[in-house]
C-alpha positions as a Markdown table, in Angstrom:
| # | Residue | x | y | z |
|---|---|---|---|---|
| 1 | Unk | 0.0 | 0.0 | 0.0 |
| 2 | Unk | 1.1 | 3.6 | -0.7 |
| 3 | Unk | 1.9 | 6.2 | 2.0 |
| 4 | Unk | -0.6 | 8.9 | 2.4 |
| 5 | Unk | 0.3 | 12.1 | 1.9 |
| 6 | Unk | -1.3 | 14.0 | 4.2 |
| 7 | Unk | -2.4 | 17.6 | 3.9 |
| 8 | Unk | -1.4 | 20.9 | 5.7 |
| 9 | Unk | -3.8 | 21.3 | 8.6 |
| 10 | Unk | -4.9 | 24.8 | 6.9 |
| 11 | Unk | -5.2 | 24.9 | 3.3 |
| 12 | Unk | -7.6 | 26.7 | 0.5 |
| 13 | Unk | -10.6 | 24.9 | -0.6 |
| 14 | Unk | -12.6 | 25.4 | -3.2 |
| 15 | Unk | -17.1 | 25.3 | -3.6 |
| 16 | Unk | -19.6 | 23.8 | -5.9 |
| 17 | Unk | -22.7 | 23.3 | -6.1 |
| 18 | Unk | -25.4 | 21.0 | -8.0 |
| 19 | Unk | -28.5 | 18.9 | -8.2 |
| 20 | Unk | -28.4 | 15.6 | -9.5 |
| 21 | Unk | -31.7 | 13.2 | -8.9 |
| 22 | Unk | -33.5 | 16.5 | -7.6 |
| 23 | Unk | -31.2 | 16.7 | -4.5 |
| 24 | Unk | -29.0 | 19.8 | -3.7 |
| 25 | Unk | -25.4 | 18.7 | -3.3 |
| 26 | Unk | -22.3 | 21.0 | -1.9 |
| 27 | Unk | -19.1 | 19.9 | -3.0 |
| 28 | Unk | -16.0 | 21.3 | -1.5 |
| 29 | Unk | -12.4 | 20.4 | -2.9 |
| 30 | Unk | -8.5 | 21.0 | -1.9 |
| 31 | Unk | -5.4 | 20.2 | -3.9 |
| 32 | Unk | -1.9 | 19.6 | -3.2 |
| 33 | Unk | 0.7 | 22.5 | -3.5 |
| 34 | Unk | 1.2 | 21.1 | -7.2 |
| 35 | Unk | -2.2 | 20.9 | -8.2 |
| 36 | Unk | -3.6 | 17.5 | -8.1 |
| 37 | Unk | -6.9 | 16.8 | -6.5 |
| 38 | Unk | -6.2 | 15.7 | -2.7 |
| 39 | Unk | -9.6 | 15.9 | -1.1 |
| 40 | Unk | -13.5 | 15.9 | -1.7 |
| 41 | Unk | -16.3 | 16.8 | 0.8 |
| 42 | Unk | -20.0 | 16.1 | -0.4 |
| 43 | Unk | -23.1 | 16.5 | 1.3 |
| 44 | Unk | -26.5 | 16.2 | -0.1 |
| 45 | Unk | -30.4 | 16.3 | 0.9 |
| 46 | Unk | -31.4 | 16.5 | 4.5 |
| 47 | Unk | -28.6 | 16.7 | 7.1 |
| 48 | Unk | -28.0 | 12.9 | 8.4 |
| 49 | Unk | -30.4 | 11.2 | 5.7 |
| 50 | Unk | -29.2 | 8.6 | 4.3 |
| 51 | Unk | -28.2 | 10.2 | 1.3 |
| 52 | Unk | -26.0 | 12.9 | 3.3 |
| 53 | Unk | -24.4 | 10.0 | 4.6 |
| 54 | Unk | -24.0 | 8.2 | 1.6 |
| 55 | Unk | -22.6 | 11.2 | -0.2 |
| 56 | Unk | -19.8 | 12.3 | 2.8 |
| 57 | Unk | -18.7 | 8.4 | 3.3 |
| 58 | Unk | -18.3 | 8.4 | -0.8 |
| 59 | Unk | -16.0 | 11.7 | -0.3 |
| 60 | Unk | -14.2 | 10.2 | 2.2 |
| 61 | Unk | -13.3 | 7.2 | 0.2 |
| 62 | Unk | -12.2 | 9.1 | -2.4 |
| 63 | Unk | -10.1 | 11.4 | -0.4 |
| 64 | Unk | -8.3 | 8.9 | 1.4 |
| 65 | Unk | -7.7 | 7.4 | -2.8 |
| 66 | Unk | -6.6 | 11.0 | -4.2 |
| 67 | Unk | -4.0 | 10.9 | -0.5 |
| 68 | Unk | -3.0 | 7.2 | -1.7 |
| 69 | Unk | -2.1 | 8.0 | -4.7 |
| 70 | Unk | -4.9 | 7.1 | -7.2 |
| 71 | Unk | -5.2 | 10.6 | -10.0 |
| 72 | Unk | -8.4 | 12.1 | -10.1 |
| 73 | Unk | -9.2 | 11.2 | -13.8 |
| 74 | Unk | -8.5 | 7.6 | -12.7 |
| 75 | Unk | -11.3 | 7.6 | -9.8 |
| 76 | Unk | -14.0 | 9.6 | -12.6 |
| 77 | Unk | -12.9 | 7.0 | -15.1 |
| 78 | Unk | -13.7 | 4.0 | -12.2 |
| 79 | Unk | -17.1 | 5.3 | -11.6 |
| 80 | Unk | -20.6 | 4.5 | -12.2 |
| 81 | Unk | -21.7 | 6.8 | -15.9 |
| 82 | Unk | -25.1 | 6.3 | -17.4 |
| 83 | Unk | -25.6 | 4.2 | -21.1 |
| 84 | Unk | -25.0 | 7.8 | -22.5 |
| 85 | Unk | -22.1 | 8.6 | -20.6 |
| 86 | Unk | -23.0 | 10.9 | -18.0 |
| 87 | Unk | -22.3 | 10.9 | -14.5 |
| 88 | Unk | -24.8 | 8.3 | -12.6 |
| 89 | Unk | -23.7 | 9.0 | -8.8 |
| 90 | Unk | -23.6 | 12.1 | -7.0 |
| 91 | Unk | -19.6 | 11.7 | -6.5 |
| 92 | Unk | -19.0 | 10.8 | -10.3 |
| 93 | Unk | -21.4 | 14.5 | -10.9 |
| 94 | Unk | -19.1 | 16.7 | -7.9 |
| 95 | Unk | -16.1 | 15.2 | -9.6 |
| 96 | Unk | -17.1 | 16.4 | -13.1 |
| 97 | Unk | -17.7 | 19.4 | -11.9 |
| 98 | Unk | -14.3 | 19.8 | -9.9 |
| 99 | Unk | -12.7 | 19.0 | -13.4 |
| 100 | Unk | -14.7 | 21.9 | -14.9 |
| 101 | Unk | -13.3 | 24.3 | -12.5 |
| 102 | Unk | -9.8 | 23.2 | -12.8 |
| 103 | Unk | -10.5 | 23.9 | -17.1 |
């Protein structure tokens, strides 16, 4: 297993916001001091509803992949897209939209 780089305890984040399903997400994202993605936070519907859970333990296992060593395009290209390509989960949508930002 890889080390995991761990992050400055105070460091710029970044905001966005979405709906996907009809729910209101708010993703928030850091990066390492050479760019790369190094963390995701995702919440989503009602606070502690199942689907808030669901989205912050998603962004939690992708932070602790992006701190591993796994490269953001590699966890979008991993996840769940729809027969047309799209994002299907709310993670695969914040991480779109994180890519956007960075473009």
């Amino acid at each position: 297993m890889t080390d995991r780089e761990r992050l400055p305890g105070r460091r710029d984040s970044t905001i966005v916001e979405f709906f996907h399903d009809n729910i209101h997400y708010t993703a928030g994202f850091s990066r390492f001091a050479d760019g790369r993605l190094a963390e995701v936070f995702l919440n989503g519907g009602k606070l502690d509803s199942q689907t808030d859970v669901f989205a912050r333990d998603c962004a939690i296992a992708a932070s602790l992949a992006l701190q591993s060593g796994c490269p953001a395009d590699d966890l979008r290209a991993a996840l769940t897209r729809t027969g047309a390509g799209g994002a299907a989960g709310a993670l695969s949508v914040a991480l779109d939209c994180i890519a956007e930002v960075a473009s």
